[in-house]
C-alpha positions in Angstrom: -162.0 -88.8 1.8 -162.5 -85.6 0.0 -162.3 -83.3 3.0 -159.3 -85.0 4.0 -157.9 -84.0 0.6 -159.3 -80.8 1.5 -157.9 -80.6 4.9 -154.8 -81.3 3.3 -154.6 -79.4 0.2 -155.1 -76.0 2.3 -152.9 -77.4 4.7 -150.3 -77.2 2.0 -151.2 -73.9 1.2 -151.6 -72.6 4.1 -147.7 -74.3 4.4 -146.6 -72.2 1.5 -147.3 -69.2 2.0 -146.6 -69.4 5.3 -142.8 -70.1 4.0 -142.9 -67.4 2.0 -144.0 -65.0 4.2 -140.9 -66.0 6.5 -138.1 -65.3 3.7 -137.7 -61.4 3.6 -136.8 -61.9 0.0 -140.3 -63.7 -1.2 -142.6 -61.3 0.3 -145.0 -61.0 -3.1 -144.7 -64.1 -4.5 -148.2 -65.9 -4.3 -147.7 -69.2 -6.1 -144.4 -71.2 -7.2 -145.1 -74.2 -8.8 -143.3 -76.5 -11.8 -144.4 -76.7 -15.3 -143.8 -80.2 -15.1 -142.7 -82.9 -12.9 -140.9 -85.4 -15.7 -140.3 -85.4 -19.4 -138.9 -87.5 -22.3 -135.6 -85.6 -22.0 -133.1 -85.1 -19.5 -132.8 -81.1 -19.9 -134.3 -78.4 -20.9 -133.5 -74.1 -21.2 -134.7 -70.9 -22.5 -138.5 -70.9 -21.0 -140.9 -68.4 -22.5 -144.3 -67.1 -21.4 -147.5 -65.3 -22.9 -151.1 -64.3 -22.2 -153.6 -65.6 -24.6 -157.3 -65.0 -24.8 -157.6 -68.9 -23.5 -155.3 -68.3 -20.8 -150.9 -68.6 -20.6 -149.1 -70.5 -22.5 -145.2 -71.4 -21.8 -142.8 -72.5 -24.3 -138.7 -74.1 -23.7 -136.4 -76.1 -25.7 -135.3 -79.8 -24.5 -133.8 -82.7 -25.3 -130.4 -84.3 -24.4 -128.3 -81.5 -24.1 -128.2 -77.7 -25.3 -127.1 -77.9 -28.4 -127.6 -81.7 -29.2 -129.5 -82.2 -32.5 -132.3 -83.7 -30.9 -133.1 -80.7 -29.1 -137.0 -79.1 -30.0 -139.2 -77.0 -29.1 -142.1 -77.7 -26.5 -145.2 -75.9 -25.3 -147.7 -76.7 -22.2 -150.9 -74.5 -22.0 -152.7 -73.8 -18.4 -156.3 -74.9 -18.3 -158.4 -75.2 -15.4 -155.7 -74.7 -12.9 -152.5 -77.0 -13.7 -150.2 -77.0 -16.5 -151.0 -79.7 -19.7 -148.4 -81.9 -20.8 -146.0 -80.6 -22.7 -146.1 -81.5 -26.7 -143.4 -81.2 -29.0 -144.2 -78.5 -31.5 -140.9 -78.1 -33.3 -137.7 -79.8 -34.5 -134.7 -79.2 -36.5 -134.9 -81.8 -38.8 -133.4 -80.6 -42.4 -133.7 -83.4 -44.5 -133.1 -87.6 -44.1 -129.6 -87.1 -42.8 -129.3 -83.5 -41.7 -130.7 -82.4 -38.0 -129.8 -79.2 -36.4 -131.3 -78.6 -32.4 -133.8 -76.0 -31.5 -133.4 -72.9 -29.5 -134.8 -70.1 -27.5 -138.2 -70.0 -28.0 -140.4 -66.5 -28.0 -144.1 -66.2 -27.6 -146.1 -63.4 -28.3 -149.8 -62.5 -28.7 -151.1 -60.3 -31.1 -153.2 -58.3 -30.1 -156.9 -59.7 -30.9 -155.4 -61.9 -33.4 -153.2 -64.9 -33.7 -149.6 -66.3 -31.1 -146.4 -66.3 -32.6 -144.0 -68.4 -31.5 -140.7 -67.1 -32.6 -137.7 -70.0 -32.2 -134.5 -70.2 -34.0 -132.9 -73.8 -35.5 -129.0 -74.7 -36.1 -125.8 -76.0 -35.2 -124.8 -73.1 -32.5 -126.0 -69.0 -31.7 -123.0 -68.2 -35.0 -124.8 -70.2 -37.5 -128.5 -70.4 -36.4 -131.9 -69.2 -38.0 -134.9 -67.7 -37.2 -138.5 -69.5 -37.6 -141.9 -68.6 -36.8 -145.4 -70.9 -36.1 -148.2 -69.3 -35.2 -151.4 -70.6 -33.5 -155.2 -69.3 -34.0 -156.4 -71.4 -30.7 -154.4 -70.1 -28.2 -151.3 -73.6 -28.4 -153.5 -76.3 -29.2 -152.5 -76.6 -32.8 -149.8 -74.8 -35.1 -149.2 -73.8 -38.6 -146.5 -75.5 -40.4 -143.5 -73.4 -40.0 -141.7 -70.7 -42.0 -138.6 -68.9 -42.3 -138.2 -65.6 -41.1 -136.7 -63.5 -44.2 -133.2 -64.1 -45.0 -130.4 -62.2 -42.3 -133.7 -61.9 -39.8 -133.5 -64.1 -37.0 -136.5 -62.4 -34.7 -136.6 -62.1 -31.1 -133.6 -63.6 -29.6 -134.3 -64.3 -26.5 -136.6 -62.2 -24.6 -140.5 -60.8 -26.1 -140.9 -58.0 -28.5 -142.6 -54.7 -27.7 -145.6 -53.2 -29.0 -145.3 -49.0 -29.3 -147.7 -46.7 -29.6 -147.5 -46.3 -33.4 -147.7 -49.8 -34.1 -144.7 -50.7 -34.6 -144.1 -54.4 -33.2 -140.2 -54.0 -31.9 -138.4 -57.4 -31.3 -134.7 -57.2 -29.4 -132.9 -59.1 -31.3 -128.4 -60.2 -31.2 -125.7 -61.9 -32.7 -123.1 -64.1 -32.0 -120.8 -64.4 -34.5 -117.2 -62.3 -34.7 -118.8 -60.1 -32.2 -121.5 -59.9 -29.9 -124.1 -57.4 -31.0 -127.8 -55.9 -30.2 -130.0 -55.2 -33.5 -133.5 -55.0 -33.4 -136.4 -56.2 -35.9 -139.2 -53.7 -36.8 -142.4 -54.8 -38.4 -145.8 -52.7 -38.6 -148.2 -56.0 -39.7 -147.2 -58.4 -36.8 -144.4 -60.4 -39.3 -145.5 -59.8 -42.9 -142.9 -57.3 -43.5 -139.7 -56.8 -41.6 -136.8 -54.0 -40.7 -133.7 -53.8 -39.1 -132.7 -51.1 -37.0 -128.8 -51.7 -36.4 -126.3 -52.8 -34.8 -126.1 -50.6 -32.5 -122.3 -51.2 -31.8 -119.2 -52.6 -32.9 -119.1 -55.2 -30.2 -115.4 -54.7 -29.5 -115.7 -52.8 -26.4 -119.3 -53.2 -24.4 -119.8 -57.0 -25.8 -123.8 -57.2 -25.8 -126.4 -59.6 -26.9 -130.2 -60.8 -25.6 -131.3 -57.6 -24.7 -135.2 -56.6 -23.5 -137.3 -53.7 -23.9 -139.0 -51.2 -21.7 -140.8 -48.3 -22.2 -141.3 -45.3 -20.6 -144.6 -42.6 -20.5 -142.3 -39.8 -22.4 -141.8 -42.0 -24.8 -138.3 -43.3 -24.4 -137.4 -47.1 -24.3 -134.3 -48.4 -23.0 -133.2 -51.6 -23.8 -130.9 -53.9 -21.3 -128.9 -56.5 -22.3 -126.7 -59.8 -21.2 -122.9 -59.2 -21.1 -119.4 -59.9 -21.1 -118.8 -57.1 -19.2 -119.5 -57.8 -15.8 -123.0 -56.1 -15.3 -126.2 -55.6 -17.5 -125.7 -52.9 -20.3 -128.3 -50.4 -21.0 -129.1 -48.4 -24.2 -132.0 -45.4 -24.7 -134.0 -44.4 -28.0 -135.9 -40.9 -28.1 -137.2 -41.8 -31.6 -139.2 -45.2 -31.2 -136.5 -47.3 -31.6 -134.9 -46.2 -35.0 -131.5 -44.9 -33.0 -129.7 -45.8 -29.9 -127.7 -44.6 -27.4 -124.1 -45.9 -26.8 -123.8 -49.2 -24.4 -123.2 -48.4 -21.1 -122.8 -50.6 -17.9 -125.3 -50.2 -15.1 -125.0 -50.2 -11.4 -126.2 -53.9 -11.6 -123.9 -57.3 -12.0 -124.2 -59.9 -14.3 -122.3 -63.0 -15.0 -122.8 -63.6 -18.9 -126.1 -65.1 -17.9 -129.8 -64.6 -20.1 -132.1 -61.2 -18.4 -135.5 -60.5 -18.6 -137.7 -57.2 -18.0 -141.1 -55.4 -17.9 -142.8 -52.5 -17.8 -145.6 -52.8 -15.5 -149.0 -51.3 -15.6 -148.2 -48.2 -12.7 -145.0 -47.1 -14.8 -142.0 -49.2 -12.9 -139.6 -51.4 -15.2 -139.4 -55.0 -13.3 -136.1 -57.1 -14.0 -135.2 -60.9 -13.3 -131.8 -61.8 -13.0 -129.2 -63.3 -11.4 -127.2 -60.8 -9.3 -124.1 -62.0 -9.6 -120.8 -60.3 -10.1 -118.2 -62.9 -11.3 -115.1 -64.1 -9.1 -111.3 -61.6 -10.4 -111.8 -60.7 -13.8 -114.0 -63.2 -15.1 -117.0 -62.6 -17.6 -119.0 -65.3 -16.5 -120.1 -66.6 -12.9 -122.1 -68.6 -11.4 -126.5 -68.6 -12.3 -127.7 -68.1 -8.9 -129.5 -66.6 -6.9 -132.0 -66.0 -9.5 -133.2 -61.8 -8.3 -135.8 -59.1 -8.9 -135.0 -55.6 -9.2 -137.6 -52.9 -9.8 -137.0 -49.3 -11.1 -138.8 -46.0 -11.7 -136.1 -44.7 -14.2 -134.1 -47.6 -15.2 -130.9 -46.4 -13.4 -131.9 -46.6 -10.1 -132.9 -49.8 -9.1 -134.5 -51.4 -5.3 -133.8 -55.1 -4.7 -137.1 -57.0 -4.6 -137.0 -60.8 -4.6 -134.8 -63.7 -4.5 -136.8 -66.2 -6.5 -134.0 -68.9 -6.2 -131.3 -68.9 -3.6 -129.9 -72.9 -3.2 -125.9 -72.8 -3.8 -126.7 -76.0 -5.7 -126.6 -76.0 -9.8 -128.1 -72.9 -11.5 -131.7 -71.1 -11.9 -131.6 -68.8 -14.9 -133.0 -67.7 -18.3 -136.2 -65.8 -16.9 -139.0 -64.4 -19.0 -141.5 -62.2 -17.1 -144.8 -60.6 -18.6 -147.5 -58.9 -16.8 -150.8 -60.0 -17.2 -154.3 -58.2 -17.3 -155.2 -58.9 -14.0 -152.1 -57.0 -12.9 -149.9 -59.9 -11.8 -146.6 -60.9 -13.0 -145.7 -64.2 -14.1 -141.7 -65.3 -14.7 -140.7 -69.0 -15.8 -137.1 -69.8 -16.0 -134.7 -72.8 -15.5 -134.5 -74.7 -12.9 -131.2 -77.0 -12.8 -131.5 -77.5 -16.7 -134.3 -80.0 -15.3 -137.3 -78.6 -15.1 -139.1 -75.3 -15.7 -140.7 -73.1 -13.1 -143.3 -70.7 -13.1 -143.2 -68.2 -9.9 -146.7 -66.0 -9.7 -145.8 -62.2 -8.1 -148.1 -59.6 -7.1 -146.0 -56.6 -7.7 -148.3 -54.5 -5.0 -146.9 -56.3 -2.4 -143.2 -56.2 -3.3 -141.0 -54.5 -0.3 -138.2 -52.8 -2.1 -134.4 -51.5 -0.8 -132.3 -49.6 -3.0 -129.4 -51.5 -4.5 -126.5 -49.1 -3.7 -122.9 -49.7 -5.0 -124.3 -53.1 -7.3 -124.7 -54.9 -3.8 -127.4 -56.9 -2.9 -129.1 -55.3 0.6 -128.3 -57.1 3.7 -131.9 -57.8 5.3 -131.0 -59.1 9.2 -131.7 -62.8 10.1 -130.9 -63.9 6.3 -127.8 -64.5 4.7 -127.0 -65.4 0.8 -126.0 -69.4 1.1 -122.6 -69.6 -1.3 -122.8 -71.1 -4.8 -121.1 -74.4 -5.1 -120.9 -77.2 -7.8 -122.2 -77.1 -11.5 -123.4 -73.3 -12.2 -121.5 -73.0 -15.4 -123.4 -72.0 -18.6 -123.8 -75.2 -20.6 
C-alpha cells in the first residue's frame, strides 16, 4: 500500500511539473499548492507571507465578506511539509455591541528577535486603525494586541524594509479625501515611530499600497496601486526621508493590490496583474495574476503568469525571498482560498515588456476575462 502511494504521489509530481514545464509562462515555478482546502468562512483577501527561524508563516483576513464585521485575522504556519490549520488570531470586537472587521494583515520578522504582525481594524480603508501582535515562537502563540500610536496605521498592505542604517521603513497610504503614499520610520522595530509624508496631494497621480525596493547605490523606489491606469513609481536618494514626484510606469494596472522584491543578485521582482482597464476606466478586471522582473526599475521583462483562467479574480500578492534563495508569493485565489506558488528565480526566462504589452510567446494565447473580477 505504501509504494502505491509512493507510485502515485511522484506520479503527481512528476504530473506537475510536467504541466508547468509545457506553459511558456510557468517555467520557474517549482511548487503551487493551497494554504487550505476549506474554512469556517466563505472568503477570504489580503494574504501575507514571512520567514521565521521555525519556518514561513502566512497570514489573510476572512469571514463573510470584505468588510463584514465578522471579518478577522488568520495565520497557518508550515511544519514538516504542509500548511497547519489556520487559527483565528485577531478580531475587531470593540466592546458588547460594537464590532468592526479586520484587514490586511503584514508579517514581518525581526531580525533575530520577535514577528510582527501588523493588521488594521474598522468600518472601511477612511476610518480604519492600525494594530500590532507580535509572536516570540515563530505563530504558535501571540501577545495580546496594541495600538499603533495615534494617526499611525503601519504597513498598509505590503512588508516593510529594513535599510542599512537600521531604519525599519513600512509603506504605508490613505484613503480618505484622497488617496495618498506616507511612510512609517522606526529605528527599534515599533517602539518609536515617524512619518515621512505624504508624498503628494493625491489630486493628480491618485496612489496608495505602495512597496519598497532597494537598490546597491543606495536608492529605493517605491511602486504603488492606482487610479491611474498603471503602477506609479517614486525614488528617494536619502533613505527614505524625501521622494520624488509620482510618475506612471510603462506597466498597467487596474486599481488592483502589487507586491515587490528585491532579490539577493540585485533584480526588483513584481507580482501583479497586468491589466490595462477597458476606455477610460480606473479599474479592470484581477487577472492574469503576472511577474515582471527589473534591473533598474523602469525597464521591466515579463516572467510568469501565475494565474491565467478568465474565471473570477487572483490578486493581492505578497512575495518575499527566502534564505535559500527562492521566492515565495501567496495571493487570492477567487476570494476562496489562498495560494502559495514557490519560484526559483534562476530559472525564470525573461522578455522585455515593450510598449506596457504583455509578450506574445507562440503556441499560447491569453484566455479573455469573463464574469465576477470586480474588486469587492
Amino acid at each position: 500500500m505504501l509504494k502505491k502511494i509512493l507510485f502515485i504521489s511522484i506520479g503527481a509530481c512528476l504530473f506537475i511539473a510536467n504541466a508547468f514545464a509545457q506553459n511558456p509562462w510557468r517555467k520557474g515555478i517549482i511548487k503551487d499548492e493551497f494554504i487550505y482546502e476549506k474554512a469556517p468562512y466563505p472568503e477570504c483577501h489580503a494574504a501575507t507571507i514571512a520567514e521565521t527561524p521555525n519556518g514561513l508563516v502566512a497570514s489573510w483576513f476572512g469571514g463573510t465578506k470584505e468588510r463584514n464585521p465578522d471579518v478577522c485575522i488568520w495565520v497557518s504556519r508550515f511544519v514538516n511539509g504542509i500548511w497547519t490549520e489556520g487559527i483565528n488570531v485577531a478580531n475587531g470586537i470593540q466592546n458588547d455591541t460594537l464590532r468592526y472587521a479586520c484587514w490586511n494583515p503584514v508579517l514581518y520578522q525581526v531580525p533575530k528577535g520577535e514577528l510582527q504582525l501588523y493588521y488594521k481594524i474598522g468600518p472601511s480603508p477612511a476610518k480604519w486603525k492600525g494594530f500590532i501582535k507580535t509572536s516570540k515562537d515563530g505563530g504558535i502563540s501571540w501577545s495580546e494586541q496594541k495600538a499603533l500610536p495615534e494617526g499611525f496605521l503601519g504597513p498598509i498592505k505590503n512588508k516593510p524594509v529594513l535599510l542599512k542604517d537600521g531604519t525599519l521603513l513600512s509603506p504605508v497610504s490613505t484613503e480618505g479625501k484622497a488617496w495618498q503614499v506616507h511612510f512609517e520610520a522606526t529605528k527599534d522595530f515599533g517602539k518609536n515611530w515617524t512619518m515621512i509624508g505624504p508624498i503628494s496631494d493625491g489630486k493628480d497621480m491618485k496612489a496608495i499600497q505602495p512597496s519598497i525596493l532597494t537598490y546597491k547605490d543606495g536608492r529605493l523606489q517605491a511602486l504603488c496601486r492606482s487610479q491611474n491606469r498603471a503602477i506609479l513609481s517614486t525614488w528617494s536618494k536619502d533613505n527614505g526621508q524625501t521622494w520624488s514626484a509620482l510618475e506612471k510606469t510603462s506597466l498597467p494596472n487596474n486599481n488592483s493590490g502589487t507586491d515587490a522584491v528585491t532579490l539577493k543578485d540585485g533584480r526588483q521582482l513584481l507580482v501583479y496583474n497586468h491589466v490595462l482597464p477597458p476606455g477610460n476606466l480606473a479599474k479592470g478586471a484581477r487577472t492574469p495574476l503576472n511577474v515582471a522582473v527589473s534591473k533598474d526599475g523602469v525597464t521591466w521583462y515579463a516572467a510568469l503568469i501565475l494565474e491565467d483562467s478568465p474565471i473570477s479574480q487572483y490578486s493581492y500578492p505578497s512575495v518575499i525571498q527566502t534564505s535559500d534563495g527562492m521566492v515565495h508569493v501567496v495571493y487570492t485565489w477567487r476570494r476562496q482560498k489562498i495560494k502559495h506558488v514557490v519560484i526559483d528565480p534562476s530559472k525564470l526566462e525573461l522578455k522585455e515588456i515593450k510598449d506596457g504589452i504583455w509578450p506574445k510567446v507562440e503556441g499560447y494565447t491569453l484566455p479573455v476575462a469573463s464574469g465576477e473580477t470586480k474588486d469587492l
